[in-house]
FIZADREN-393513 format. One line per 5 residues: number of its first residue (from 1); their letters; for each residue x, z, y of C-alpha. Coordinates in steps of 0.1 Angstrom, whole numbers. Layout:
// FIZADREN-393513
NUM	A	X:Z:Y | ... $
// end
This chain:
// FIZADREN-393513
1	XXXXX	942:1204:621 | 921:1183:599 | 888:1186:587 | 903:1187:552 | 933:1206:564 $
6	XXXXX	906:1234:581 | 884:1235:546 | 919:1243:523 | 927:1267:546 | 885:1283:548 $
11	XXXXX	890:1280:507 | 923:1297:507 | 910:1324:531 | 881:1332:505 | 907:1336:478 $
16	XXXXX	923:1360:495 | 890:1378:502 | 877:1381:466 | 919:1388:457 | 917:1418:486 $
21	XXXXX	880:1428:471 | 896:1430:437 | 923:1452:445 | 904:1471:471 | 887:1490:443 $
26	XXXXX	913:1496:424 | 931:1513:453 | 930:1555:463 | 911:1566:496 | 944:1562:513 $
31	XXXXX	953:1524:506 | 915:1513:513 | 919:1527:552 | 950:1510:554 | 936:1472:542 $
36	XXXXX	908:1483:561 | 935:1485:592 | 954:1457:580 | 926:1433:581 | 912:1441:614 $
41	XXXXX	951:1436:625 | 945:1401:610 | 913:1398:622 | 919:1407:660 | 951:1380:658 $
46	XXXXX	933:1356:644 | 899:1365:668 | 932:1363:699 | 941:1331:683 | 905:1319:687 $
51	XXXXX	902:1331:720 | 933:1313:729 | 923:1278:712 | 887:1283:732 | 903:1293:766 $
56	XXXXX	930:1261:759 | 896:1238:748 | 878:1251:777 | 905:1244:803 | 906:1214:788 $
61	XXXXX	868:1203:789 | 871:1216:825 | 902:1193:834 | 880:1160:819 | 851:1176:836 $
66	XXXXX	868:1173:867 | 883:1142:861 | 849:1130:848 | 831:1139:882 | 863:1126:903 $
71	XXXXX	858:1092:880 | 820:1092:888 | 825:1101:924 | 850:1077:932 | 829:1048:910 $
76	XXXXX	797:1059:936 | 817:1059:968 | 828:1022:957 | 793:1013:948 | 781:1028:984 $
81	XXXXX	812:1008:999 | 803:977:981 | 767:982:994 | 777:988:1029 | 799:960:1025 $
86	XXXXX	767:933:1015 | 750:948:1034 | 772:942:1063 | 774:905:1050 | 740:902:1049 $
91	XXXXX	740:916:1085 | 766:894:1098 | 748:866:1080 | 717:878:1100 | 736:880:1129 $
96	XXXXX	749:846:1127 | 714:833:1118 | 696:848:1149 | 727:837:1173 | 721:802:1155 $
101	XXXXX	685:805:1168 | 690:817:1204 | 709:789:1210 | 685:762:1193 | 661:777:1213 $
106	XXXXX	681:776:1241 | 694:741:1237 | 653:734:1231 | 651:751:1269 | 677:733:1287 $
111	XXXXX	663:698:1271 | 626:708:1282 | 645:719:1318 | 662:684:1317 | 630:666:1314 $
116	XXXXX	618:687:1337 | 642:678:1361 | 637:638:1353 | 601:646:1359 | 605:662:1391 $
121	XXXXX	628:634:1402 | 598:610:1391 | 575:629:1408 | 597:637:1438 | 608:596:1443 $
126	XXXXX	568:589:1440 | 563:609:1466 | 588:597:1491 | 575:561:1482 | 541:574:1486 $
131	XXXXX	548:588:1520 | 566:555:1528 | 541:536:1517 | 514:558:1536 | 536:554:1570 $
136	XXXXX	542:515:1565 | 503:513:1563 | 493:539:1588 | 521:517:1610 | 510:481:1603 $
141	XXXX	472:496:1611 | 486:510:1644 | 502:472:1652 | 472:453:1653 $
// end
């Protein structure tokens, strides 16, 4: 109903009214008990009517309740997804960036071991031509 349809009707009911007050005193002590009656007849079906409309407009702001919180639940649990999701990016990105590192670092270790190596061969050749040296002389001393 309309909220022009719901006024007519509220104006029409208020017509009645003052049509049922009009008559209502010119009625005997018997008729009044009876519009009395009559009226809370109305009353009661229109109060059950109410009721009805209230229980129908309740279940009804239940049902959107309900689907209101499923909406907003499901809308957070993909929110928490989505930041489980970066944040799993960003860890894999992490991830990838430390692994990155180790094996600079590593690379950086096995070239400082290779120079190391080439050093020690240095090192390792001087001596042996050291010694060598050291014999020929201590030989060629030993000769004459």
């Amino acid at each position: 109903m309309t909220v022009s349809e719901k006024v007519d009707a509220l104006q029409k009911r208020a017509a009645d009214l003052k049509g049922s007050f009009e008559a209502a005193r010119t009625e005997t002590n018997e008729q009044v008990p009876a519009r009395i009656s009559k009226a809370k007849a109305d009353a009661a079906r229109a109060q059950d009517e109410v009721n009805a409309k209230a229980a129908q407009a309740a279940d009804t702001a239940q049902s959107r309740w309900a689907a209101m919180k499923a909406d907003v639940s499901a809308k957070v649990s993909q929110m928490q997804e989505d930041i489980d999701r970066k944040r799993d990016d960003r860890d894999v990105k992490a991830a990838q960036r430390d692994a990155d590192n180790a094996e600079d670092d590593a690379l950086d270790a096995l070239d400082f071991a290779a120079w190391a190596v080439d050093q020690a061969e240095i090192s390792v050749l001087d001596a042996i031509d050291a010694r060598a040296w050291a014999d020929a002389r201590t030989a060629a001393s030993s000769s004459g």
